[in-house]
Backbone and ligand atoms as CSV (ligand in chain L), in Angstrom:
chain,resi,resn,atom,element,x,y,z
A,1,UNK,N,N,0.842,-1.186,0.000
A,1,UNK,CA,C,0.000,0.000,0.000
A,1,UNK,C,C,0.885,1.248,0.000
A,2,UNK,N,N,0.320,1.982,-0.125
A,2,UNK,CA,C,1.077,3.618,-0.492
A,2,UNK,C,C,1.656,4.167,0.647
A,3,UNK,N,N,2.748,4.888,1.437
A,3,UNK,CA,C,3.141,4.978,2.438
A,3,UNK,C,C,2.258,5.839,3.111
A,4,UNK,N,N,1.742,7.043,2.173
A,4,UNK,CA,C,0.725,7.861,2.923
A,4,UNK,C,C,-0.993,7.038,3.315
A,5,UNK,N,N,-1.203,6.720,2.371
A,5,UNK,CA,C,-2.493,5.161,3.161
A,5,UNK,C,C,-1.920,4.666,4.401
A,6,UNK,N,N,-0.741,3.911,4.551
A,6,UNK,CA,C,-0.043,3.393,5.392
A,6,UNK,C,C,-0.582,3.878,6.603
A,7,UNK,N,N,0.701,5.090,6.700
A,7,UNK,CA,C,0.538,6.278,8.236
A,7,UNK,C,C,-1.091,6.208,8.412
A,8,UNK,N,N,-2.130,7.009,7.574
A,8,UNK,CA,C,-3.314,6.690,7.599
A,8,UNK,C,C,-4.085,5.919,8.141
A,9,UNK,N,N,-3.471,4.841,7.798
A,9,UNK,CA,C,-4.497,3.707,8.674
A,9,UNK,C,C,-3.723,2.971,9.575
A,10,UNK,N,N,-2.453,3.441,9.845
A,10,UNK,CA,C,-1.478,3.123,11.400
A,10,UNK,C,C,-2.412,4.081,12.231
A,11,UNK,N,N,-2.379,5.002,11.825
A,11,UNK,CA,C,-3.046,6.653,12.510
A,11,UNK,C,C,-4.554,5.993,12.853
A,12,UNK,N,N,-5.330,5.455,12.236
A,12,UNK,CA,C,-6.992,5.463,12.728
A,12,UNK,C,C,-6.659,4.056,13.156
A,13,UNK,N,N,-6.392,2.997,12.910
A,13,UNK,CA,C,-5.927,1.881,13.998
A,13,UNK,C,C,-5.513,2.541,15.488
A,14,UNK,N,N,-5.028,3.475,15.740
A,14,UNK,CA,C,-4.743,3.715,16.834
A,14,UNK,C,C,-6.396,4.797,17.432
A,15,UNK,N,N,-6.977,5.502,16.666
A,15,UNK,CA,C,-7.826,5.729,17.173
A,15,UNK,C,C,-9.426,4.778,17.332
A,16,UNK,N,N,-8.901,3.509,16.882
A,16,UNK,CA,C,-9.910,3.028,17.469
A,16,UNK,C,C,-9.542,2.061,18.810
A,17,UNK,N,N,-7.901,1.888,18.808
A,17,UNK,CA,C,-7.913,1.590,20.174
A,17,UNK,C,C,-7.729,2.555,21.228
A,18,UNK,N,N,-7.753,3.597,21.073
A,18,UNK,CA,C,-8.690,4.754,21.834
A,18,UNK,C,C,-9.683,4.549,22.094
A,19,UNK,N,N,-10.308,4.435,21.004
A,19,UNK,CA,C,-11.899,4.247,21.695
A,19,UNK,C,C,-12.230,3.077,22.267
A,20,UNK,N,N,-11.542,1.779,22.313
A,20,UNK,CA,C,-11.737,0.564,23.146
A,20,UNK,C,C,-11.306,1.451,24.880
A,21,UNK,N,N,-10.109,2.328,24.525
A,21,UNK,CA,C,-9.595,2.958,26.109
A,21,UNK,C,C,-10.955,3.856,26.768
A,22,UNK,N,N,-11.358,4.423,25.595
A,22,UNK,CA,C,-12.035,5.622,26.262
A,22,UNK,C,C,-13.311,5.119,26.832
A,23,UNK,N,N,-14.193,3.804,26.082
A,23,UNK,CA,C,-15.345,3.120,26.695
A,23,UNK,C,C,-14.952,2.345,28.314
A,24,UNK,N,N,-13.708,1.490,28.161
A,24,UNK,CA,C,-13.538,1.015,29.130
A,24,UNK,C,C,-12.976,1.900,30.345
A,25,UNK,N,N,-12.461,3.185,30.256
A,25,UNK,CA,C,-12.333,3.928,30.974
A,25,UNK,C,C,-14.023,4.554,31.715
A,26,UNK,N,N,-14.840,4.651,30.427
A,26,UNK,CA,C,-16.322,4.725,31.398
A,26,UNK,C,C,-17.329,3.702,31.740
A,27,UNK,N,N,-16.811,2.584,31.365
A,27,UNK,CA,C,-17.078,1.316,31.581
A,27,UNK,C,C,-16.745,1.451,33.616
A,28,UNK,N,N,-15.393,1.782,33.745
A,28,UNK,CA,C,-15.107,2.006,35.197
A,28,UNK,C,C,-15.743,2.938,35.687
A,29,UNK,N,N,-16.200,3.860,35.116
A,29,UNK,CA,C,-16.950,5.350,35.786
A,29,UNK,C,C,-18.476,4.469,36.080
A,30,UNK,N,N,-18.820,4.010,34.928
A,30,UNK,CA,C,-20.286,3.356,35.458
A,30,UNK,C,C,-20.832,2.264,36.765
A,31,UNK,N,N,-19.299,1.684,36.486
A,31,UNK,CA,C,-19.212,0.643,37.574
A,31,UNK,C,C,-18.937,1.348,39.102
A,32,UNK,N,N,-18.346,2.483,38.982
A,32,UNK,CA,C,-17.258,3.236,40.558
A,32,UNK,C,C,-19.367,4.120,40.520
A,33,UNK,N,N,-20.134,4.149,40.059
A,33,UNK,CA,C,-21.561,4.953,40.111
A,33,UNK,C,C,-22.485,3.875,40.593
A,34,UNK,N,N,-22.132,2.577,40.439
A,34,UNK,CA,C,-23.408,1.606,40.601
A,34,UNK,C,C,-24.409,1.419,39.537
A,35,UNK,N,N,-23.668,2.039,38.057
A,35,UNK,CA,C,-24.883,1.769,36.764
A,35,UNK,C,C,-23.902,0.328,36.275
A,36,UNK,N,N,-24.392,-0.643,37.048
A,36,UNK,CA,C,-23.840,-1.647,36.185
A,36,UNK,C,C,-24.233,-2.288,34.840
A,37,UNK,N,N,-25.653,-1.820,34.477
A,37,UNK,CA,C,-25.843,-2.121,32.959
A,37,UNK,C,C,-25.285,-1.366,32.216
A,38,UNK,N,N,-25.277,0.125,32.525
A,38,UNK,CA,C,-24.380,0.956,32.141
A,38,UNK,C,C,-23.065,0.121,31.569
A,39,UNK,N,N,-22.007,0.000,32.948
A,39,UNK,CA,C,-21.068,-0.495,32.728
A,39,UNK,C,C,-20.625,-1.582,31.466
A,40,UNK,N,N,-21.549,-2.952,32.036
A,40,UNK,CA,C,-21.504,-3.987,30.774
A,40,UNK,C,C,-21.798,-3.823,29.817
A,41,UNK,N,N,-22.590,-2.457,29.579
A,41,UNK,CA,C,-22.848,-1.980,27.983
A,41,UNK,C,C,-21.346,-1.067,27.750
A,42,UNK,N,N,-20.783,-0.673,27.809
A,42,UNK,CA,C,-19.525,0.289,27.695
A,42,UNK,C,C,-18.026,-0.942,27.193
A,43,UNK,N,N,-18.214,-2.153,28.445
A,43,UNK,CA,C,-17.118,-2.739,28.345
A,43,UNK,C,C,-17.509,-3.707,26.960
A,44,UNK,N,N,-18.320,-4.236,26.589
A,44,UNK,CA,C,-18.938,-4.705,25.153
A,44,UNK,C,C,-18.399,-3.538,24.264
A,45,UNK,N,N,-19.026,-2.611,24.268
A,45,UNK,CA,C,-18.635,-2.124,23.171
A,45,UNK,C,C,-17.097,-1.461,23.147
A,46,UNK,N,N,-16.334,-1.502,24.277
A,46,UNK,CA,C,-14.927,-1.371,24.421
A,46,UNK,C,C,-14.276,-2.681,23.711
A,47,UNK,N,N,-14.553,-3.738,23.795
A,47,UNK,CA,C,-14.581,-5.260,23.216
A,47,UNK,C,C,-14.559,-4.725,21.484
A,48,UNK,N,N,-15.797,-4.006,21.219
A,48,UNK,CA,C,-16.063,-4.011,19.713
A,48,UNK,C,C,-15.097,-3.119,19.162
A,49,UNK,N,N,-14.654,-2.413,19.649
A,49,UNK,CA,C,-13.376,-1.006,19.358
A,49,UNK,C,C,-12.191,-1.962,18.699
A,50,UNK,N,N,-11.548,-2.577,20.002
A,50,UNK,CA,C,-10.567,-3.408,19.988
A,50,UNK,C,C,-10.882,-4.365,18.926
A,51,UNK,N,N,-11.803,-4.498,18.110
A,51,UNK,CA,C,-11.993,-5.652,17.430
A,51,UNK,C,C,-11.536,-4.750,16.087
A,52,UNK,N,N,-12.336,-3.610,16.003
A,52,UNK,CA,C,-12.408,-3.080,14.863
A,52,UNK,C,C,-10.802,-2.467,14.529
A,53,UNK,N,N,-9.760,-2.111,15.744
A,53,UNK,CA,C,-8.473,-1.661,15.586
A,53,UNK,C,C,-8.159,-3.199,14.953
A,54,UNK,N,N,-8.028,-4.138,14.805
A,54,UNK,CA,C,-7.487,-5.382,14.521
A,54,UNK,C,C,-8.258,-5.748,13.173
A,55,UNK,N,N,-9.268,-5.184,12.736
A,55,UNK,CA,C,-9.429,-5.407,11.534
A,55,UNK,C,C,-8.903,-4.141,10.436
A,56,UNK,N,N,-7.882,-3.121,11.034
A,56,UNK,CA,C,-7.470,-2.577,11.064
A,56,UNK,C,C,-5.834,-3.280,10.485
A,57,UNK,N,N,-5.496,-3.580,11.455
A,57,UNK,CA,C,-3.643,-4.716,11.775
A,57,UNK,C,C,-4.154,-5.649,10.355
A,58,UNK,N,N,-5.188,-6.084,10.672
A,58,UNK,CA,C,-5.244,-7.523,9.810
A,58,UNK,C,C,-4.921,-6.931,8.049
A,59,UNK,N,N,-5.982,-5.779,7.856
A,59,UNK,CA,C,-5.634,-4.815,6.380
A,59,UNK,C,C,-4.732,-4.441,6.189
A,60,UNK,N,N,-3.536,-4.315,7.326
A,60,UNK,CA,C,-2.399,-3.487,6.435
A,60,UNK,C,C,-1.464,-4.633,6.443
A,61,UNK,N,N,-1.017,-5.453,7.217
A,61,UNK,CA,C,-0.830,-6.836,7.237
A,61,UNK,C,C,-0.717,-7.391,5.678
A,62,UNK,N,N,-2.078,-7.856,5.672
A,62,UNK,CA,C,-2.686,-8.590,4.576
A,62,UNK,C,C,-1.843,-7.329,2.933
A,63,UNK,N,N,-1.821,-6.182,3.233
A,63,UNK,CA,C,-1.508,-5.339,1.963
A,63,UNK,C,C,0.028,-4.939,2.014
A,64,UNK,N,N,0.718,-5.845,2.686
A,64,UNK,CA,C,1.734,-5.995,2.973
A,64,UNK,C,C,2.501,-4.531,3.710
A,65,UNK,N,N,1.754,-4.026,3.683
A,65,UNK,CA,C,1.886,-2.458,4.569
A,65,UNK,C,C,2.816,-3.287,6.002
A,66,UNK,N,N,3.289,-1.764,6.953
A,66,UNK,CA,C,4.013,-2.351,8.172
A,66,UNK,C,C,3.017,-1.470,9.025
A,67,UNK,N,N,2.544,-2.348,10.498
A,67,UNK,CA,C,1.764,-2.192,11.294
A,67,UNK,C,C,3.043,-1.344,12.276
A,68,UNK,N,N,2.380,0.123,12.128
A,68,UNK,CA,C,3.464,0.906,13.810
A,68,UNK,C,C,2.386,1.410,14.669
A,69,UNK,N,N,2.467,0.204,16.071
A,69,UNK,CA,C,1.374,0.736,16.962
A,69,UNK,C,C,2.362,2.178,17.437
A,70,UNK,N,N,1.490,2.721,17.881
A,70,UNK,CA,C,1.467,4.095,18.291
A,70,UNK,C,C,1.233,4.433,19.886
A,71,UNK,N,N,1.574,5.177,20.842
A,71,UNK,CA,C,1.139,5.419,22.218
A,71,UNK,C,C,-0.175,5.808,22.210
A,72,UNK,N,N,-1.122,5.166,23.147
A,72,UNK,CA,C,-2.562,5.347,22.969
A,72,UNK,C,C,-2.897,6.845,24.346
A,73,UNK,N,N,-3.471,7.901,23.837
A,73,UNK,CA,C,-3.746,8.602,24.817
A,73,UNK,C,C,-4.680,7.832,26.190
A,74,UNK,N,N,-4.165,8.916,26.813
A,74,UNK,CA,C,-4.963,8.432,28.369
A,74,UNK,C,C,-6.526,9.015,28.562
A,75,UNK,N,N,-7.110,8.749,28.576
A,75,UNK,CA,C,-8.880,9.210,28.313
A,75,UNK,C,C,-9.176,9.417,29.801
A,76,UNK,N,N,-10.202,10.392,29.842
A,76,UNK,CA,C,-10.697,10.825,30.737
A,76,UNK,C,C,-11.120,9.708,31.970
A,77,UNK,N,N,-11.199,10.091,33.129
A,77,UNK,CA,C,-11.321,8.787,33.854
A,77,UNK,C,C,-12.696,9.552,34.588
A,78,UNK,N,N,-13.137,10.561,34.760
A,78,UNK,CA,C,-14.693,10.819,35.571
A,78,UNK,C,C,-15.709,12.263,34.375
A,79,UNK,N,N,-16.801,11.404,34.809
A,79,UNK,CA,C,-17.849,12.066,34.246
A,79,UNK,C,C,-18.563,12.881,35.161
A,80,UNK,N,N,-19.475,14.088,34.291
A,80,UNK,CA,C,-20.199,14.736,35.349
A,80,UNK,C,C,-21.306,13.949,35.707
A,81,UNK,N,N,-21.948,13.232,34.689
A,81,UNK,CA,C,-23.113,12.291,34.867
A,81,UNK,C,C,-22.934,11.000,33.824
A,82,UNK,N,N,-24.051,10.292,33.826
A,82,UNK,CA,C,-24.266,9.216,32.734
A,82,UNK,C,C,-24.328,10.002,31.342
A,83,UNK,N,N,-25.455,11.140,31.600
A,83,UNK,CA,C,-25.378,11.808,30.484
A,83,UNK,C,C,-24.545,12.452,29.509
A,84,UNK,N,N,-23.722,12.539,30.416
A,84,UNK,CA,C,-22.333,13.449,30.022
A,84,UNK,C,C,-21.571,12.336,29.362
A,85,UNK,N,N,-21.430,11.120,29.736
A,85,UNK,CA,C,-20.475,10.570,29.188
A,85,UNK,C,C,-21.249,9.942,28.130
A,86,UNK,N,N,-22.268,9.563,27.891
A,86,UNK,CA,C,-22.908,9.064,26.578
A,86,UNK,C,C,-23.014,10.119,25.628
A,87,UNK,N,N,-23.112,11.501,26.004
A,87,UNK,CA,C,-22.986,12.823,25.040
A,87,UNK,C,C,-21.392,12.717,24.858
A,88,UNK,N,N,-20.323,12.429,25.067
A,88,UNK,CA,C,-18.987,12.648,24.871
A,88,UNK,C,C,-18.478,11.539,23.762
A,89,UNK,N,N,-19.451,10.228,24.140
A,89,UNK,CA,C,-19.090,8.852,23.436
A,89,UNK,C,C,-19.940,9.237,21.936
A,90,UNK,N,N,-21.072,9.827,22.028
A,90,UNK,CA,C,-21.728,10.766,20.771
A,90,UNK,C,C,-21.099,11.171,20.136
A,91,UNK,N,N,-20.324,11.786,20.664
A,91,UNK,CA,C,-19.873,12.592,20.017
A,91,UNK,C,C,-18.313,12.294,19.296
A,92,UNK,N,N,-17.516,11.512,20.188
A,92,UNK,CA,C,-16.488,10.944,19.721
A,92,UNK,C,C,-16.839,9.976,18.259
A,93,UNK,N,N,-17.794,9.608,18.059
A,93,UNK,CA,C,-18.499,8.561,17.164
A,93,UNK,C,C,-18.636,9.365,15.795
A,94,UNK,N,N,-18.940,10.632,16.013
A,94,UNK,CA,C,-18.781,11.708,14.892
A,94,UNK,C,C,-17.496,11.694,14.457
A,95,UNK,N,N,-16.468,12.165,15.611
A,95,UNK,CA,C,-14.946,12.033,14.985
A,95,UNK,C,C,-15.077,11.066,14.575
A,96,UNK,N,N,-15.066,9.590,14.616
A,96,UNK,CA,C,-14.096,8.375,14.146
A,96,UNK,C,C,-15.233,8.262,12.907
A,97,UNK,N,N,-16.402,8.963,12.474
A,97,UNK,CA,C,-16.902,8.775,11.348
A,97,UNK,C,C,-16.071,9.567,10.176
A,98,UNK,N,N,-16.005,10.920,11.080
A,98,UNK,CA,C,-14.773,11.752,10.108
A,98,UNK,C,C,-14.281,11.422,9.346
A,99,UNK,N,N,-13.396,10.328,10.238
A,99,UNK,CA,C,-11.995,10.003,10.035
A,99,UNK,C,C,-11.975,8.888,9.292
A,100,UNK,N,N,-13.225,8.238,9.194
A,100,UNK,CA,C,-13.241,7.324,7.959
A,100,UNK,C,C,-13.728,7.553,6.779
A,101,UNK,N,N,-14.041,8.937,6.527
A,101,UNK,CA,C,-14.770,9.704,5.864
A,101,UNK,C,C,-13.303,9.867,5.014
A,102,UNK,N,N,-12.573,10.971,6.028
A,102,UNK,CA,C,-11.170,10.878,4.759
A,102,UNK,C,C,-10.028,9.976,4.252
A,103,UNK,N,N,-10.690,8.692,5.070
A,103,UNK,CA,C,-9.743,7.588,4.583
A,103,UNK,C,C,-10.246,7.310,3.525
A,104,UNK,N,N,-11.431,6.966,3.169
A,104,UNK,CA,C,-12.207,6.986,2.011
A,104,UNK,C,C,-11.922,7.635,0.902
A,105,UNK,N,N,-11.824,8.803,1.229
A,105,UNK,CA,C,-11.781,9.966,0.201
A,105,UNK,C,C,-9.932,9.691,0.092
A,106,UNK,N,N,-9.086,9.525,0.808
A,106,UNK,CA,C,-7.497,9.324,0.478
A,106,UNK,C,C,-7.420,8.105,-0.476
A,107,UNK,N,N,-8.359,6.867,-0.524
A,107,UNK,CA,C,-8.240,5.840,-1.266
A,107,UNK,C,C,-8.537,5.694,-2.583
A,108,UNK,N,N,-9.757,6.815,-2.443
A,108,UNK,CA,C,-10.259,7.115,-3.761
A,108,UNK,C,C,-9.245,7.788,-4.635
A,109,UNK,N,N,-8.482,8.843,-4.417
A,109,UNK,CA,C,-7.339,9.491,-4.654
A,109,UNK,C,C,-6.409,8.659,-5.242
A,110,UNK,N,N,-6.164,7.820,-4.496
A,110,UNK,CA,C,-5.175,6.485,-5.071
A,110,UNK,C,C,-5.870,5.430,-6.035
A,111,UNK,N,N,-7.208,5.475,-6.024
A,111,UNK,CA,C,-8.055,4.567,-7.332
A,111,UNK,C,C,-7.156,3.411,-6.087
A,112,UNK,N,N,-7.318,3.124,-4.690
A,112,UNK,CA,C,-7.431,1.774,-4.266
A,112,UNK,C,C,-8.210,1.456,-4.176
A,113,UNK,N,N,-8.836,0.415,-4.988
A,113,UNK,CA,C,-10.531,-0.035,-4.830
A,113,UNK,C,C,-10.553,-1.172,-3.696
A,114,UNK,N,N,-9.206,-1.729,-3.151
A,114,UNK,CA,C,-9.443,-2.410,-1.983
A,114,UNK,C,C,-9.529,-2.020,-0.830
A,115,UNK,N,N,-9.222,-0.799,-0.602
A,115,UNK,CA,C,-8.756,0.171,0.463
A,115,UNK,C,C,-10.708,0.346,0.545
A,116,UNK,N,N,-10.793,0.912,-0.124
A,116,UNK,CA,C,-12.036,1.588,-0.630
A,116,UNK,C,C,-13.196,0.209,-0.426
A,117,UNK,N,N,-13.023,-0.578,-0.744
A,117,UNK,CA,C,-13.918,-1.710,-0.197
A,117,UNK,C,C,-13.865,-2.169,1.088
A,118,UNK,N,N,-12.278,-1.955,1.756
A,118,UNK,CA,C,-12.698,-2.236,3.470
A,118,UNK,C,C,-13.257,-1.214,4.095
A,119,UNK,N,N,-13.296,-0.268,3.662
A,119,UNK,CA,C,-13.766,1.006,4.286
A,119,UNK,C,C,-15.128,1.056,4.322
A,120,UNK,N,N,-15.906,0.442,3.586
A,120,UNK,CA,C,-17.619,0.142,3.648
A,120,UNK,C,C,-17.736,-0.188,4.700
A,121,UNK,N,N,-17.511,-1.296,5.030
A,121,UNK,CA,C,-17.806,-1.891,6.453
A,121,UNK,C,C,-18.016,-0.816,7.396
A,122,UNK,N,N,-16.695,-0.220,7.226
A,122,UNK,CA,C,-16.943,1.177,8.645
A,122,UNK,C,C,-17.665,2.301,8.355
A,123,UNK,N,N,-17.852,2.773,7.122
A,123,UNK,CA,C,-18.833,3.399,6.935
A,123,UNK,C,C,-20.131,3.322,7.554
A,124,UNK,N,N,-20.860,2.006,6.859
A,124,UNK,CA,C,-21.886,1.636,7.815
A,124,UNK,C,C,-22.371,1.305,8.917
A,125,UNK,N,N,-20.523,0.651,9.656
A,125,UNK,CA,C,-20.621,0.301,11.109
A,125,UNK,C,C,-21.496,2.057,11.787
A,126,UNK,N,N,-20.108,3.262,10.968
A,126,UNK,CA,C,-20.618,4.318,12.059
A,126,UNK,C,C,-22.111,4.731,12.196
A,127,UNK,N,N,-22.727,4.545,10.980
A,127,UNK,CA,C,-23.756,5.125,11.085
A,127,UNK,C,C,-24.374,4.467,12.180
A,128,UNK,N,N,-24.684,3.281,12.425
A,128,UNK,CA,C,-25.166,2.320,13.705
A,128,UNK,C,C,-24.607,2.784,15.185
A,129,UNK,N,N,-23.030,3.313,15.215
A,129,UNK,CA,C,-22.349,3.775,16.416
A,129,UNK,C,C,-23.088,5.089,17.194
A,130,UNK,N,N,-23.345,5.654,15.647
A,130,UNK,CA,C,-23.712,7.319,16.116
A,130,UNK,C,C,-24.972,7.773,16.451
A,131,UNK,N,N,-25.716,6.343,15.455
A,131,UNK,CA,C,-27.535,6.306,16.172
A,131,UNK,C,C,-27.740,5.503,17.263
A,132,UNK,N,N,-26.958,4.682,17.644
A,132,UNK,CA,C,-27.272,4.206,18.965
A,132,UNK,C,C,-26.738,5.155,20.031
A,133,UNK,N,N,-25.459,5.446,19.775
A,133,UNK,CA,C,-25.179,6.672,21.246
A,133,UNK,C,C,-26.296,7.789,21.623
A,134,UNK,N,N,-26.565,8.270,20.008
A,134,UNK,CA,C,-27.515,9.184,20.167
A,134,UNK,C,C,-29.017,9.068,20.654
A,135,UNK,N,N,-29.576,7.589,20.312
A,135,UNK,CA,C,-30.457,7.192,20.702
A,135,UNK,C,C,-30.647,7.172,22.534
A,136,UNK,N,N,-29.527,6.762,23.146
A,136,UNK,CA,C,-29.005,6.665,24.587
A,136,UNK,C,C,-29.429,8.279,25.073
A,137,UNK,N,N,-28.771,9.086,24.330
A,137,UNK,CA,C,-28.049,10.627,24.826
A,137,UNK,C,C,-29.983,10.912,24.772
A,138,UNK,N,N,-30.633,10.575,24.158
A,138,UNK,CA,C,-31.856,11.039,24.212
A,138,UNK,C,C,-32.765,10.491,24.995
A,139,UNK,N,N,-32.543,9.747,25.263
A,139,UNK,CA,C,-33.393,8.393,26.612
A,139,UNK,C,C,-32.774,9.543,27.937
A,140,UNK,N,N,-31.636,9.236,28.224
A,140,UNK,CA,C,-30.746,9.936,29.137
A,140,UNK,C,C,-31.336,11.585,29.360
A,141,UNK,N,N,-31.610,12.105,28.648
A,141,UNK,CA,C,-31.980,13.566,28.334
A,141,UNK,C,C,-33.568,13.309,29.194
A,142,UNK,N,N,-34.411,12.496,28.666
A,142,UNK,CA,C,-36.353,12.553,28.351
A,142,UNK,C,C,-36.236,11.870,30.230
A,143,UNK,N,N,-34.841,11.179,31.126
A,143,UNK,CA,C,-35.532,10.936,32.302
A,143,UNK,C,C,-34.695,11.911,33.330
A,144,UNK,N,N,-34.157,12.503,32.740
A,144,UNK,CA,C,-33.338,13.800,33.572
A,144,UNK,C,C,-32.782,12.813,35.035
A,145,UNK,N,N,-33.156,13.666,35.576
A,145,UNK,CA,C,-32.787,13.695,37.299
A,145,UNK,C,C,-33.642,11.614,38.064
A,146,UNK,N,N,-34.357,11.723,37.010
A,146,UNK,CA,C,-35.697,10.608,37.893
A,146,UNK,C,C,-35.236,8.842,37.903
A,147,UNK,N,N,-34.980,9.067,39.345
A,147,UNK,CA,C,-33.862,7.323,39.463
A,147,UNK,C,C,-34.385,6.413,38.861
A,148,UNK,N,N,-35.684,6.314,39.062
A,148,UNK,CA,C,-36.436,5.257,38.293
A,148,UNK,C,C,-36.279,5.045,36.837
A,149,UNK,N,N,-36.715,6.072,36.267
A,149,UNK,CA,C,-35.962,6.201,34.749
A,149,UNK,C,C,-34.536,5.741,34.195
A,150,UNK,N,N,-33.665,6.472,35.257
A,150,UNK,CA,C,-32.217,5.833,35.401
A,150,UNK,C,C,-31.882,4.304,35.247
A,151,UNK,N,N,-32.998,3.500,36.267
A,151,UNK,CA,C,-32.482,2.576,36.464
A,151,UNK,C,C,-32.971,1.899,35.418
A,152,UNK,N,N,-33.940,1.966,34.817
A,152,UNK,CA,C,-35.292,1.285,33.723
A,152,UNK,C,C,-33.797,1.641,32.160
A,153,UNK,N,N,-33.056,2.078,32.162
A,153,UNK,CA,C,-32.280,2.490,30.894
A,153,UNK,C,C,-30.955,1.485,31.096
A,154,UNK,N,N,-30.462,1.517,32.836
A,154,UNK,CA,C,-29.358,0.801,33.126
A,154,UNK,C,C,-29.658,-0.696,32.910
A,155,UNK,N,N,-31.155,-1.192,33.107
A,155,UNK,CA,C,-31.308,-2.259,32.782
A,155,UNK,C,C,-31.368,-2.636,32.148
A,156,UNK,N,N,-31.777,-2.182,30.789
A,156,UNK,CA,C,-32.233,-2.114,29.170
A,156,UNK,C,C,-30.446,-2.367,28.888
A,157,UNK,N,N,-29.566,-1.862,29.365
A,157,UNK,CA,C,-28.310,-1.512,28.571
A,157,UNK,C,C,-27.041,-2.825,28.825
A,158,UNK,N,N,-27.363,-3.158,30.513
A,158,UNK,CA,C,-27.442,-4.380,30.776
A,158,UNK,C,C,-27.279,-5.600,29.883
A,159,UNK,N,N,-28.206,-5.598,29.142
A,159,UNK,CA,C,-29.005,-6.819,28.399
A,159,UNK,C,C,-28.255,-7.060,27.369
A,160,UNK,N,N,-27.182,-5.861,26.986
A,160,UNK,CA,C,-26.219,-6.130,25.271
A,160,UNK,C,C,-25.452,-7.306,25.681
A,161,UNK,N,N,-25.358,-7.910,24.608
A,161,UNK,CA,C,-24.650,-9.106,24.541
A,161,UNK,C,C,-23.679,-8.840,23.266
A,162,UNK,N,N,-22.382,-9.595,23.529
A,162,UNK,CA,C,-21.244,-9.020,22.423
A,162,UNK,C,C,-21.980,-9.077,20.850
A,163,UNK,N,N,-21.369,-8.383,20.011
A,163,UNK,CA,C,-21.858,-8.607,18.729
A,163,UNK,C,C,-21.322,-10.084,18.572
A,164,UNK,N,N,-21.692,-11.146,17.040
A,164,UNK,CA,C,-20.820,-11.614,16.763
A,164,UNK,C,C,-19.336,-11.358,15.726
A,165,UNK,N,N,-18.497,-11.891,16.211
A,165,UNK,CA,C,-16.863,-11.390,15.190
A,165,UNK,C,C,-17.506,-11.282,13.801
A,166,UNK,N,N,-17.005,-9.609,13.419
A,166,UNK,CA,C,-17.012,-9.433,12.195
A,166,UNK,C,C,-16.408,-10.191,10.829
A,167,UNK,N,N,-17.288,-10.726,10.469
A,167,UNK,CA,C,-16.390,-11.293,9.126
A,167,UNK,C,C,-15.257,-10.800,8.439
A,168,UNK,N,N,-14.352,-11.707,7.946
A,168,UNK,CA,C,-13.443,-11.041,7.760
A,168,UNK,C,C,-11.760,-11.431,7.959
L,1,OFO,FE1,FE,-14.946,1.779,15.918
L,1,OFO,O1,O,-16.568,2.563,15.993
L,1,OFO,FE2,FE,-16.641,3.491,17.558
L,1,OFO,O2,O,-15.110,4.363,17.583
């Protein structure tokens, strides 16, 4: 692969094991609060991050590219609320759509139509990332302050069970 693709997708491989850091970092905030559905919903999808950085390794690997992990920043470790941190994970979900937005657009540039075909996958993954957070951030919003509500969402969130491994 092209050296600038390369850096590229060394560069967003590392931001999605960020985002495995940054869930499981509020994966602990939910758990140190007592939202343990909370929690097991965060550390799942910290699980799915880490999956997606490795289908990441596996593409540049496979394109004989060289894999340079990178130092992963340190992510925030306390929230002001539940809300706050499902509005932050919202919103982070926008960046990493970005960012596959101009990997896309860098591949196209290069006429890599394989580059450009793994990149579907994440395309569509985000759209699913950014309507479910958002879906949350709006549940979270409609029970404000009211424990009961709280807890009726922590239980619902509870209930995720891992995806199965992406093909691939
Ligand atoms: Fe990998 O989708 Fe979220 O960050």
């Amino acid at each position: 692969m092209k050296k600038d693709m390369e850096k590229a997708f060394n560069d967003h491989l590392n931001a999605e094991f960020f985002s495995a850091y940054l869930y499981l970092s509020m994966a602990n905030y939910f758990a140190a609060v007592n939202l343990d559905g909370m929690a097991a919903w965060m550390r799942v999808q910290s699980e799915e991050e880490r999956a997606h950085g490795m289908k990441f390794v596996d593409f540049i690997n496979d394109r004989d590219g060289r894999v340079a992990l990178q130092k992963i920043d340190q992510p925030p470790v306390e929230w002001e609320s539940p809300l706050a941190a499902f509005q932050e994970a919202y919103e982070h979900e926008c960046s990493i759509s970005a960012k596959i937005n101009q990997l896309v657009d860098l591949s196209n540039k290069h006429s890599d139509h394989a580059a450009h075909n793994f990149l579907q996958w994440f395309v569509s993954e985000q759209v699913e990332e950014e309507a479910t957070a958002l879906r949350i951030v709006e549940q979270l919003k409609r029970v404000g302050d009211n424990a009961v509500g709280l807890m009726i969402i922590d239980q619902q969130l509870g209930a995720r069970t891992p995806a199965a491994a992406p093909a691939g």
